[in-house]
PDBQT receptor file of N, H, CA, C and O in Angstrom, charges set to zero:
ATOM      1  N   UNK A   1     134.313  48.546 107.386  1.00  0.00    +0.000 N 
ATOM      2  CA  UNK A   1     133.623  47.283 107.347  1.00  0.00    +0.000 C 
ATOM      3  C   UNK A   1     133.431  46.837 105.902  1.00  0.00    +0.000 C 
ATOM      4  O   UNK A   1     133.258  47.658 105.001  1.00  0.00    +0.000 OA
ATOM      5  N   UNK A   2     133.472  45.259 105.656  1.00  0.00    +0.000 N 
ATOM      6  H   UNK A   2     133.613  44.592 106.388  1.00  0.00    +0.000 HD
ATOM      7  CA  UNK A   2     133.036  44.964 104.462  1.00  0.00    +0.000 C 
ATOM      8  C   UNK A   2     131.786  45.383 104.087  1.00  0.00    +0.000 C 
ATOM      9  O   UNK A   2     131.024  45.946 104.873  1.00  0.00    +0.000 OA
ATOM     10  N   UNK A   3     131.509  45.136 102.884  1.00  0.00    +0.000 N 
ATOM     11  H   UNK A   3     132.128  44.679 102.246  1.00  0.00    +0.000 HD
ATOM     12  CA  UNK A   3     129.888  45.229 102.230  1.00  0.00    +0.000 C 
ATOM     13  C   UNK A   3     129.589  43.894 101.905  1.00  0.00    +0.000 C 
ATOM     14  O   UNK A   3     130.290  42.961 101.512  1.00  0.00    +0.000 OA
ATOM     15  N   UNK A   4     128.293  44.018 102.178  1.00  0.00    +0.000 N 
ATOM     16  H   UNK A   4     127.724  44.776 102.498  1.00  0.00    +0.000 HD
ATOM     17  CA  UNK A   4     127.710  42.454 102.163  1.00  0.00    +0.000 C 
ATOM     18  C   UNK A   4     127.070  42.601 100.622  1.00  0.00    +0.000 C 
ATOM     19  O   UNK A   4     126.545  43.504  99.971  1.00  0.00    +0.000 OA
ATOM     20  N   UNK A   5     127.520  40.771 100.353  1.00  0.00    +0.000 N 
ATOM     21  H   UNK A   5     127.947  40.038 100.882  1.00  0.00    +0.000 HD
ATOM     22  CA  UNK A   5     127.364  40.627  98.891  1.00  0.00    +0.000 C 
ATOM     23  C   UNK A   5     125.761  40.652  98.585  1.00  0.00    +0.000 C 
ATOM     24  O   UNK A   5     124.997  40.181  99.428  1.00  0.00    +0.000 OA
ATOM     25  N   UNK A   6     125.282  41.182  97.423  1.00  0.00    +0.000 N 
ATOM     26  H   UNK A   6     125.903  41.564  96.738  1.00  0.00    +0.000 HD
ATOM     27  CA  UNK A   6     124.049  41.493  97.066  1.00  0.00    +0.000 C 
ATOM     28  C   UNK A   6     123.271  40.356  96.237  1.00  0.00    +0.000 C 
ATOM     29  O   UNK A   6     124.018  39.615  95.599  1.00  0.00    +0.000 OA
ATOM     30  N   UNK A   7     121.895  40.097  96.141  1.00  0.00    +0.000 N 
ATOM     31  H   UNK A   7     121.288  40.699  96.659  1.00  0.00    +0.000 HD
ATOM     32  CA  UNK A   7     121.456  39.130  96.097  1.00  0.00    +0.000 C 
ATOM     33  C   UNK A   7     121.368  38.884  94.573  1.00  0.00    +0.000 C 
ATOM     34  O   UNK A   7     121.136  37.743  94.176  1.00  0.00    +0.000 OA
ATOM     35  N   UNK A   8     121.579  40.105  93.526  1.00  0.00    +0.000 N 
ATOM     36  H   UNK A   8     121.768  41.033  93.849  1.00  0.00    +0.000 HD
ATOM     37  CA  UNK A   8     121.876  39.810  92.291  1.00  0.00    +0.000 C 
ATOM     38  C   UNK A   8     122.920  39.558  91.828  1.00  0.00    +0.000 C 
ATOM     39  O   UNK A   8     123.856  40.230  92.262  1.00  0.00    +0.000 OA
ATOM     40  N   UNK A   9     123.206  38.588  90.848  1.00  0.00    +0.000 N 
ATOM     41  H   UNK A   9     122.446  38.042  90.495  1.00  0.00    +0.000 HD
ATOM     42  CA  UNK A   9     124.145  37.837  90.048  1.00  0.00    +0.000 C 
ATOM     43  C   UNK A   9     124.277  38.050  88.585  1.00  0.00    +0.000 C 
ATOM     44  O   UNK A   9     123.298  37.924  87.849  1.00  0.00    +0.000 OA
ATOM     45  N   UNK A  10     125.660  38.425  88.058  1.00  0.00    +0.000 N 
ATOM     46  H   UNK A  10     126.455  38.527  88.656  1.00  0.00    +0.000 HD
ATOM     47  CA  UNK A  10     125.666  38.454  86.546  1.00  0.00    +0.000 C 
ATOM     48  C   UNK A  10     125.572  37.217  85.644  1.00  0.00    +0.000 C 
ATOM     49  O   UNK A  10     126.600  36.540  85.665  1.00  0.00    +0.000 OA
ATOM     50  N   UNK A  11     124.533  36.732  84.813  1.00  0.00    +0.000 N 
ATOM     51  H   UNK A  11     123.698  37.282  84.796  1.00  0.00    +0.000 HD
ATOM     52  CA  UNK A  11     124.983  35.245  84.130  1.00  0.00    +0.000 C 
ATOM     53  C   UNK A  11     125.235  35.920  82.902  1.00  0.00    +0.000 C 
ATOM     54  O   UNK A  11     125.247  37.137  82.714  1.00  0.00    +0.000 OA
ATOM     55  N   UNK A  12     125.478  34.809  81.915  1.00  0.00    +0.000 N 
ATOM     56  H   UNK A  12     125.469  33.821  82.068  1.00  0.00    +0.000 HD
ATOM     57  CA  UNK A  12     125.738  34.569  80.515  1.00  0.00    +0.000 C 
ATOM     58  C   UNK A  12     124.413  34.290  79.870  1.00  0.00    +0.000 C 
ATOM     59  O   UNK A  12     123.494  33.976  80.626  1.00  0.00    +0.000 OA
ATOM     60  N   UNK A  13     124.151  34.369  78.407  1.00  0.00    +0.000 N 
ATOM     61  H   UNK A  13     124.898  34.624  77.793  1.00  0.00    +0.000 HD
ATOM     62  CA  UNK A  13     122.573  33.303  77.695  1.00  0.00    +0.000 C 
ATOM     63  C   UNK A  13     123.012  32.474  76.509  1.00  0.00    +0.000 C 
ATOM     64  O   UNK A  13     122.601  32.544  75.350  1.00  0.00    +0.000 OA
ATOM     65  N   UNK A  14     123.526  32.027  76.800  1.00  0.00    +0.000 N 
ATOM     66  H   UNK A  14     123.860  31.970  77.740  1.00  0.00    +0.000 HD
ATOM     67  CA  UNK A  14     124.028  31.027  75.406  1.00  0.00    +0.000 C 
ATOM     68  C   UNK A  14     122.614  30.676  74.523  1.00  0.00    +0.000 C 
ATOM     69  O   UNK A  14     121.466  30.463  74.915  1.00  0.00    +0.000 OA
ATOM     70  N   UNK A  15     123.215  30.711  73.134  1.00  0.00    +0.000 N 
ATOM     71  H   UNK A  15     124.147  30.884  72.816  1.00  0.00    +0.000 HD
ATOM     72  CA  UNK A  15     121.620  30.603  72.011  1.00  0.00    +0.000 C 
ATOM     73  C   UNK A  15     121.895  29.117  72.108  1.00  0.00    +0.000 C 
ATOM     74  O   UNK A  15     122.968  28.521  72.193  1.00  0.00    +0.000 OA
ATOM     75  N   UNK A  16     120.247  28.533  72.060  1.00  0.00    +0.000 N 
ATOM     76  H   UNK A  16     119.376  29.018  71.990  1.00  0.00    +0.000 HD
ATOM     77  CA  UNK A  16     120.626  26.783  72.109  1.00  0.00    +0.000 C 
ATOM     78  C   UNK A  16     120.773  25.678  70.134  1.00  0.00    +0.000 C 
ATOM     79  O   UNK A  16     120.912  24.496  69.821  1.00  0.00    +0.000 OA
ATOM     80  N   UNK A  17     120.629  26.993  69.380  1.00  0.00    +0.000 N 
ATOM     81  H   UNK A  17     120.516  27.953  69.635  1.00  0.00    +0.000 HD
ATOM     82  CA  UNK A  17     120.843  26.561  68.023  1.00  0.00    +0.000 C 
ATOM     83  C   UNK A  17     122.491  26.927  67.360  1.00  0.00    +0.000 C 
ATOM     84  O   UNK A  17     123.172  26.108  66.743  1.00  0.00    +0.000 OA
ATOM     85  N   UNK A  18     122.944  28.532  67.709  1.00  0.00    +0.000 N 
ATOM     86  H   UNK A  18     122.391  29.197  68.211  1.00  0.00    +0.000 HD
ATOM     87  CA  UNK A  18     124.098  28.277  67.473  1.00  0.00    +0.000 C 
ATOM     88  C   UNK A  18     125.164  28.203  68.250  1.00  0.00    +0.000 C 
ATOM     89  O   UNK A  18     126.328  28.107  67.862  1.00  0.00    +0.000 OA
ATOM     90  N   UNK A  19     124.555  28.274  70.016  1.00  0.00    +0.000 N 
ATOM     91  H   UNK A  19     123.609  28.352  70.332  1.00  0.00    +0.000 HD
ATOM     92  CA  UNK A  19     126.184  28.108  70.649  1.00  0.00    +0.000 C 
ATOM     93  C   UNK A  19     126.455  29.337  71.018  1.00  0.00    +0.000 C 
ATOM     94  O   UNK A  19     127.361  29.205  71.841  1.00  0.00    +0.000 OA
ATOM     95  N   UNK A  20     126.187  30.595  70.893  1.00  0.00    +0.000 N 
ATOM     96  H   UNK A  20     125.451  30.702  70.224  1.00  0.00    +0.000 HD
ATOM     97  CA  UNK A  20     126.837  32.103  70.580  1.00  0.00    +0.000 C 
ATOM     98  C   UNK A  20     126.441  32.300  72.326  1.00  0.00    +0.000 C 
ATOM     99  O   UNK A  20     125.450  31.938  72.959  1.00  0.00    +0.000 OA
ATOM    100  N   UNK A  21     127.242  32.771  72.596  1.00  0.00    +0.000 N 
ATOM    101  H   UNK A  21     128.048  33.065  72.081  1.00  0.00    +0.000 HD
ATOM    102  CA  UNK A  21     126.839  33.864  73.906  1.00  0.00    +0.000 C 
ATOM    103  C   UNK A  21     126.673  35.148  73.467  1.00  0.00    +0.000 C 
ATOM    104  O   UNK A  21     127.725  35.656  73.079  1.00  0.00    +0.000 OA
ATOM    105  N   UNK A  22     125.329  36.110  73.372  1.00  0.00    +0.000 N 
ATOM    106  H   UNK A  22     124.474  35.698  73.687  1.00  0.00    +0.000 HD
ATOM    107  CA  UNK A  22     124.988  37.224  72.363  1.00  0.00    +0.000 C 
ATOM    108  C   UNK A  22     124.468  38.097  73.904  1.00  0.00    +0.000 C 
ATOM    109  O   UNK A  22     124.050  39.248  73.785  1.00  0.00    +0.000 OA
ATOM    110  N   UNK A  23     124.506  37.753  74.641  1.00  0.00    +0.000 N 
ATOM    111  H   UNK A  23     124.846  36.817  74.738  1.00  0.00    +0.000 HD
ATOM    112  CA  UNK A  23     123.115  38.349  76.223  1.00  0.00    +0.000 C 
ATOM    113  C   UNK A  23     123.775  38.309  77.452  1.00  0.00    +0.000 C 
ATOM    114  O   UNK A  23     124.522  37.330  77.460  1.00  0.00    +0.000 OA
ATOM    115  N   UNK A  24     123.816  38.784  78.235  1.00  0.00    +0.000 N 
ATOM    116  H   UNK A  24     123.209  39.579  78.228  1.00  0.00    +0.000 HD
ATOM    117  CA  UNK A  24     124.030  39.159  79.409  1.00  0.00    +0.000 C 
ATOM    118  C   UNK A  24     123.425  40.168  80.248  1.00  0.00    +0.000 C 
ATOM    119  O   UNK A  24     123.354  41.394  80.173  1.00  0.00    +0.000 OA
ATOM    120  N   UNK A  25     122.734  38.731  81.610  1.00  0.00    +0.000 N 
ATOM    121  H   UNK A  25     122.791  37.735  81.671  1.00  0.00    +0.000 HD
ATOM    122  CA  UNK A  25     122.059  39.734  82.149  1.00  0.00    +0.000 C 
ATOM    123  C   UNK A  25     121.952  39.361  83.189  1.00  0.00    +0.000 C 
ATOM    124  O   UNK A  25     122.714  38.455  83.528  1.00  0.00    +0.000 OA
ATOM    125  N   UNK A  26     120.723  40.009  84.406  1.00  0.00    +0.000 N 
ATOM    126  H   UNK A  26     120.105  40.744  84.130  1.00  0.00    +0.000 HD
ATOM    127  CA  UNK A  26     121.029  39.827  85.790  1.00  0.00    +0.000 C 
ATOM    128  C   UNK A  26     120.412  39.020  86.397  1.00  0.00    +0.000 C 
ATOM    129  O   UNK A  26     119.420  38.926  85.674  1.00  0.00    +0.000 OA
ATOM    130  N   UNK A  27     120.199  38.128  87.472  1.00  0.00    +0.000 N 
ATOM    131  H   UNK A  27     121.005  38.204  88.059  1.00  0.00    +0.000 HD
ATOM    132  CA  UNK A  27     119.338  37.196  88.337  1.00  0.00    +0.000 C 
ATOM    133  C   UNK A  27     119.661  37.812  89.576  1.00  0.00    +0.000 C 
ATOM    134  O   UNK A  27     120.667  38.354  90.033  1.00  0.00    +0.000 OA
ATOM    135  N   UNK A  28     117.869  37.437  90.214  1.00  0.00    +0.000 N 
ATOM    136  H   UNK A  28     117.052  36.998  89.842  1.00  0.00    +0.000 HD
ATOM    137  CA  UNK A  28     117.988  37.178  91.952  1.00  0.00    +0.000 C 
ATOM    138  C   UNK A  28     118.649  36.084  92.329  1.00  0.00    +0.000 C 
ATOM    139  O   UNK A  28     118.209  35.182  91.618  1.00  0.00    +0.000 OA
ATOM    140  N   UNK A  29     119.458  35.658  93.047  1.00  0.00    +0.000 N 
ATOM    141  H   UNK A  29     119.817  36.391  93.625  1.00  0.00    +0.000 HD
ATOM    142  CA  UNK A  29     119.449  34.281  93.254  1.00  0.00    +0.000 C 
ATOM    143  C   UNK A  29     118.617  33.560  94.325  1.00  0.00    +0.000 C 
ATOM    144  O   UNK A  29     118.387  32.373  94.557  1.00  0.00    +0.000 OA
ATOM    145  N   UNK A  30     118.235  34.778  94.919  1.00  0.00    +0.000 N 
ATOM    146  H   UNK A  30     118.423  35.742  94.731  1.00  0.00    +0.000 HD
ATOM    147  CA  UNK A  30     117.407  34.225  95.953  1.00  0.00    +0.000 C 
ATOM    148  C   UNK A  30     115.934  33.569  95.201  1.00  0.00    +0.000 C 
ATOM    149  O   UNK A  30     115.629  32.380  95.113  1.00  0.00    +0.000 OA
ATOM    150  N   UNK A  31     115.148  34.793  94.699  1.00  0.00    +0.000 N 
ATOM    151  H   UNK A  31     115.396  35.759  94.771  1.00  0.00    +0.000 HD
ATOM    152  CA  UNK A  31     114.315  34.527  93.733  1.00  0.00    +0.000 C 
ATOM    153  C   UNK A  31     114.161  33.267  92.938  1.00  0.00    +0.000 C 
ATOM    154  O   UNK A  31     113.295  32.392  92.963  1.00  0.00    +0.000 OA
ATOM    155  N   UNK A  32     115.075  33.399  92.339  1.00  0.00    +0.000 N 
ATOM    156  H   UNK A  32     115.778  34.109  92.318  1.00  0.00    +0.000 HD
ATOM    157  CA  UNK A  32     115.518  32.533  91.030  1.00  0.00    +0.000 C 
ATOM    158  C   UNK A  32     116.544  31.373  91.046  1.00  0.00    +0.000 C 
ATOM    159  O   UNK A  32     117.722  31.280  90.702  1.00  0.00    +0.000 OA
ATOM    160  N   UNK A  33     115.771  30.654  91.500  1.00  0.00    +0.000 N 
ATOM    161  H   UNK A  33     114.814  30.729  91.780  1.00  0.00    +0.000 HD
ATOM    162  CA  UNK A  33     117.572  29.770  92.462  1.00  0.00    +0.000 C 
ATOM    163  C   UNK A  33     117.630  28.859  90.944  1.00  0.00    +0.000 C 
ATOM    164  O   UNK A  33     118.806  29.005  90.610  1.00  0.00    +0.000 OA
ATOM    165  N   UNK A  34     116.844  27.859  89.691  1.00  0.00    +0.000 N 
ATOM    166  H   UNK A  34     115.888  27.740  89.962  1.00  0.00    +0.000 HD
ATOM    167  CA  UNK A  34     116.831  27.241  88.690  1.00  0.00    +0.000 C 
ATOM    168  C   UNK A  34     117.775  28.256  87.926  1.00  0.00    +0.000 C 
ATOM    169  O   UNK A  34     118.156  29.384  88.239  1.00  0.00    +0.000 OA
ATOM    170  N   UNK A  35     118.052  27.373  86.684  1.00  0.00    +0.000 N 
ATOM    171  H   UNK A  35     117.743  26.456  86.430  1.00  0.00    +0.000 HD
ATOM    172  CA  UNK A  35     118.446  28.559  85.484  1.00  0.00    +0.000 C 
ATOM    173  C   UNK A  35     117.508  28.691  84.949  1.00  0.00    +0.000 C 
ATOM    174  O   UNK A  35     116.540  27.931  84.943  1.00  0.00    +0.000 OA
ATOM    175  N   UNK A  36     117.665  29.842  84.327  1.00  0.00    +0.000 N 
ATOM    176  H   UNK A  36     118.451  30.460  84.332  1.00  0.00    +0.000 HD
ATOM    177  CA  UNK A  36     116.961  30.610  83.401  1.00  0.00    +0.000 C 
ATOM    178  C   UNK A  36     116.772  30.365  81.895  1.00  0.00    +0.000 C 
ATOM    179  O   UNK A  36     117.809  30.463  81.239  1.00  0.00    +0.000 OA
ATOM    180  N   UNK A  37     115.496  30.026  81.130  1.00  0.00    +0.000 N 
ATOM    181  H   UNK A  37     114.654  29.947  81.663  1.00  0.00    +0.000 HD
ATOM    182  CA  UNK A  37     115.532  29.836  79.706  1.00  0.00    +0.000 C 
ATOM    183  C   UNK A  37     114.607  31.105  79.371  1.00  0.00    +0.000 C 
ATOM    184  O   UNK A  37     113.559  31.469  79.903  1.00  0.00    +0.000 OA
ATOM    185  N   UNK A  38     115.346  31.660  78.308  1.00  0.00    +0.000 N 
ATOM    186  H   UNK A  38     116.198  31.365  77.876  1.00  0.00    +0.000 HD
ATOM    187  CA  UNK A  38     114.450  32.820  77.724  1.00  0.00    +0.000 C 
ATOM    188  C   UNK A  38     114.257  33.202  76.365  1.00  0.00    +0.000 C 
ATOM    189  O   UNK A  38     115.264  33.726  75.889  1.00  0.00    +0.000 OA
ATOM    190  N   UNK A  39     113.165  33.097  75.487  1.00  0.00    +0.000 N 
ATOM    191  H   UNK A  39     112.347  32.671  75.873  1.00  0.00    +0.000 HD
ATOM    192  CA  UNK A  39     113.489  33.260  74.197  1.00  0.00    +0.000 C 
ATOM    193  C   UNK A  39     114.172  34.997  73.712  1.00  0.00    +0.000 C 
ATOM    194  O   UNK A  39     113.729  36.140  73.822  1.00  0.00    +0.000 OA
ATOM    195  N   UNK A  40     114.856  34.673  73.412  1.00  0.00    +0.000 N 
ATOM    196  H   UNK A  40     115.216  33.745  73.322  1.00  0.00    +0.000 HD
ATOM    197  CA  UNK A  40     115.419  36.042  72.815  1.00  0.00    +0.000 C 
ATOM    198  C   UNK A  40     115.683  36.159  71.292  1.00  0.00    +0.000 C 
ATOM    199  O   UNK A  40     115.763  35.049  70.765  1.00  0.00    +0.000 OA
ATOM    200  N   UNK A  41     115.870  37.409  70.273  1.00  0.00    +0.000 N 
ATOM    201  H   UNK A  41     115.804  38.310  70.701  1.00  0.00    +0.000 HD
ATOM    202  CA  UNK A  41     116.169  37.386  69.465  1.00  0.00    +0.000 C 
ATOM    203  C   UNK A  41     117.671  36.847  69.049  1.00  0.00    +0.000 C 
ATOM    204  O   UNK A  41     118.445  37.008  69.993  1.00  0.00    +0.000 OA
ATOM    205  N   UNK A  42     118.185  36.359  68.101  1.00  0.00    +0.000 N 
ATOM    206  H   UNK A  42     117.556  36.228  67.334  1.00  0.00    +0.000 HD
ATOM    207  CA  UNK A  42     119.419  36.043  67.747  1.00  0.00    +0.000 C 
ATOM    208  C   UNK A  42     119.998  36.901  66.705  1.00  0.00    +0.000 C 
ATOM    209  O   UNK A  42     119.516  36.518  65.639  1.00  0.00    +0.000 OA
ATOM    210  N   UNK A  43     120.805  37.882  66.507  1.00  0.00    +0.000 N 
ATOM    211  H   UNK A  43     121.197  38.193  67.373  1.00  0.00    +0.000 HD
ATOM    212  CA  UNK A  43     120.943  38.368  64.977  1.00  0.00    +0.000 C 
ATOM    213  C   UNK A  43     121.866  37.094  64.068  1.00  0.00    +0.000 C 
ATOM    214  O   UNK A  43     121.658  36.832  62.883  1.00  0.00    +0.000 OA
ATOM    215  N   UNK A  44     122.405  36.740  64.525  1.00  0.00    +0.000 N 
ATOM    216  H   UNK A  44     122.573  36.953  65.488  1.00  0.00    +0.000 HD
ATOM    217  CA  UNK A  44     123.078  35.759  63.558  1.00  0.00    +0.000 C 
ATOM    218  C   UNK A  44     121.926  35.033  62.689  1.00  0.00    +0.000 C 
ATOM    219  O   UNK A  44     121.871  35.140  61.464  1.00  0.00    +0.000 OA
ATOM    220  N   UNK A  45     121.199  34.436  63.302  1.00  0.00    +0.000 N 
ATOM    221  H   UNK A  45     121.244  34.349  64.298  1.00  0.00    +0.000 HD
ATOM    222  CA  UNK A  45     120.221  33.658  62.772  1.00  0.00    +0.000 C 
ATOM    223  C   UNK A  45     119.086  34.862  62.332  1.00  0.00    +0.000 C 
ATOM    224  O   UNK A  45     118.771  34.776  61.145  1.00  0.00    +0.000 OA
ATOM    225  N   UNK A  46     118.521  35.802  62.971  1.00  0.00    +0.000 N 
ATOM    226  H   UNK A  46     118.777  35.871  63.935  1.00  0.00    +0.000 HD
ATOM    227  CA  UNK A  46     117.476  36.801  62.598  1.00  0.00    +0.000 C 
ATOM    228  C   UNK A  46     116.427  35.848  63.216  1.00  0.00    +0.000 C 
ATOM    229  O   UNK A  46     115.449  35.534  62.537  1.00  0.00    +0.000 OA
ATOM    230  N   UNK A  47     116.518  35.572  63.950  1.00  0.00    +0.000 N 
ATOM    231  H   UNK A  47     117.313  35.827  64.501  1.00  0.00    +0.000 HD
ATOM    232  CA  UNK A  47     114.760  34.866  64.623  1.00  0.00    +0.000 C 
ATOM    233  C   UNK A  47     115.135  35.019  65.799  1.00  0.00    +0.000 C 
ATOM    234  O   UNK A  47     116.289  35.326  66.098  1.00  0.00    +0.000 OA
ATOM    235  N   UNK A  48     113.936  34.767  66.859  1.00  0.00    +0.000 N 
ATOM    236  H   UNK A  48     112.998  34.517  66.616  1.00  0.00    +0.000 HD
ATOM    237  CA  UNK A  48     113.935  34.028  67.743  1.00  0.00    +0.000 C 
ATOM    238  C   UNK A  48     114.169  32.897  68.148  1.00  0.00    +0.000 C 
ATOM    239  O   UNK A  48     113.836  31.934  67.456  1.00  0.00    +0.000 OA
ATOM    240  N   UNK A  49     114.750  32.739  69.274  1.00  0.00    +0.000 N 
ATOM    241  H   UNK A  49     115.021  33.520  69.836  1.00  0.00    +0.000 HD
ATOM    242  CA  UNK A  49     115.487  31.173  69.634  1.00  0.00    +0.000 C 
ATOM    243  C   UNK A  49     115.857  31.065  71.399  1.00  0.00    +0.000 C 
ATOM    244  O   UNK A  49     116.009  31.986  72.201  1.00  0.00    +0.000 OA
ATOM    245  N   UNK A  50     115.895  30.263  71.514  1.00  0.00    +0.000 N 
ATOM    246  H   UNK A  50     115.771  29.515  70.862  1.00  0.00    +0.000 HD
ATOM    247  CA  UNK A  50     115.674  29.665  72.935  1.00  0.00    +0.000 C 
ATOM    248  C   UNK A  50     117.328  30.102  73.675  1.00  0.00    +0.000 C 
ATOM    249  O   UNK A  50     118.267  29.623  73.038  1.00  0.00    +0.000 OA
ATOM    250  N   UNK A  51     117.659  30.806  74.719  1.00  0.00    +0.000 N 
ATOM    251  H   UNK A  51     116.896  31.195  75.237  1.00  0.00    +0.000 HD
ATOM    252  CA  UNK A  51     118.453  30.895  75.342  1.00  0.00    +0.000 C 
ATOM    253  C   UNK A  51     118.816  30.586  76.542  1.00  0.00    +0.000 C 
ATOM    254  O   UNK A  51     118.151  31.125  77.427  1.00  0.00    +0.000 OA
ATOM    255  N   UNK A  52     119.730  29.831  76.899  1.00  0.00    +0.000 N 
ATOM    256  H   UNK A  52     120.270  29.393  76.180  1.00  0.00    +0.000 HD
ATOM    257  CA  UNK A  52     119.250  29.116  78.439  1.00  0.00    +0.000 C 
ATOM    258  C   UNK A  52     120.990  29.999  79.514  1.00  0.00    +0.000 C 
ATOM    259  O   UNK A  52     121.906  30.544  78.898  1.00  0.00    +0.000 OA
ATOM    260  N   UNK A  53     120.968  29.915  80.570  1.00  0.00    +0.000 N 
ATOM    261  H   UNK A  53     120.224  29.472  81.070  1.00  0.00    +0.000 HD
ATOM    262  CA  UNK A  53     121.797  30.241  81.477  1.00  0.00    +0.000 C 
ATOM    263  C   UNK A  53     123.282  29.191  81.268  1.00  0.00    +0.000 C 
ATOM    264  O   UNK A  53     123.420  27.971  81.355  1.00  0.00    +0.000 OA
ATOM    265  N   UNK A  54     124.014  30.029  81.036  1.00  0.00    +0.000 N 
ATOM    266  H   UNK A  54     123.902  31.020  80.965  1.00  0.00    +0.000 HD
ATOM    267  CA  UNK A  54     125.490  29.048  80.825  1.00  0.00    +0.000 C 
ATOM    268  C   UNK A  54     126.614  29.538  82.159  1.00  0.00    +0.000 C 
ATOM    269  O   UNK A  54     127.338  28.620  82.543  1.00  0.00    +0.000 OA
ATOM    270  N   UNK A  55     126.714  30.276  82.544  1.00  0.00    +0.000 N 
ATOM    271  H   UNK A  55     126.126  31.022  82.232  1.00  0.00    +0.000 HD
ATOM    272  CA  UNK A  55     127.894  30.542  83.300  1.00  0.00    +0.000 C 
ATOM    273  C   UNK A  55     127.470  32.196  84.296  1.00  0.00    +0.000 C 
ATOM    274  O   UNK A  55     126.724  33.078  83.870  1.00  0.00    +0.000 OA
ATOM    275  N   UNK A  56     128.291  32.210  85.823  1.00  0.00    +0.000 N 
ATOM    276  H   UNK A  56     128.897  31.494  86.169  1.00  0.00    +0.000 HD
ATOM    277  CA  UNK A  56     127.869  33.399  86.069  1.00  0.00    +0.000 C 
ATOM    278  C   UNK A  56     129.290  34.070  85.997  1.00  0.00    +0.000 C 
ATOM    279  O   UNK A  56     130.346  33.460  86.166  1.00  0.00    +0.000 OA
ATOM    280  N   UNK A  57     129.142  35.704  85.663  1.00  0.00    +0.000 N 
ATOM    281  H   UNK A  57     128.284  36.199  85.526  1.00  0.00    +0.000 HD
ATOM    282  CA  UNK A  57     130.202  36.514  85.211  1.00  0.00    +0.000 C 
ATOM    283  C   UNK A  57     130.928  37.308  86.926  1.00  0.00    +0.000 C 
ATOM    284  O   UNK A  57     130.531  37.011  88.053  1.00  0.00    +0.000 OA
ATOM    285  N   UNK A  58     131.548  37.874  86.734  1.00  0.00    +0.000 N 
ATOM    286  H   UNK A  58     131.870  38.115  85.819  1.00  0.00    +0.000 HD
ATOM    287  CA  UNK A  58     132.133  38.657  87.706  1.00  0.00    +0.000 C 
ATOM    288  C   UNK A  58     132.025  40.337  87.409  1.00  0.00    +0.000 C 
ATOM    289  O   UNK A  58     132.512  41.138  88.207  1.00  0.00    +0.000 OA
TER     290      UNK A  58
């Protein structure tokens, strides 16, 4: 029998100052049906900065 697909999803976090995809991580989708904004660190920049949901991975 198949396996039934699971309710977590891989996305992307694109930084919203330089563009970089630096993060990858997981969502409910059930949970969490919006995207996701999360401040995270950036090393390029060395601060904190706003990361929002860009794409989901496989």
């Amino acid at each position: 029998m198949a396996k039934k697909k699971g309710n977590r999803v891989l996305i992307g976090l694109e930084c919203t100052e330089t563009g970089r995809r630096t993060y990858v991580t997981q969502k409910n989708r059930i949970n969490d049906a919006e995207k996701l904004q999360i401040m995270k660190y950036n090393p390029v920049l060395k601060k904190h900065t706003l990361h929002k949901e860009v794409q989901r991975l496989k």
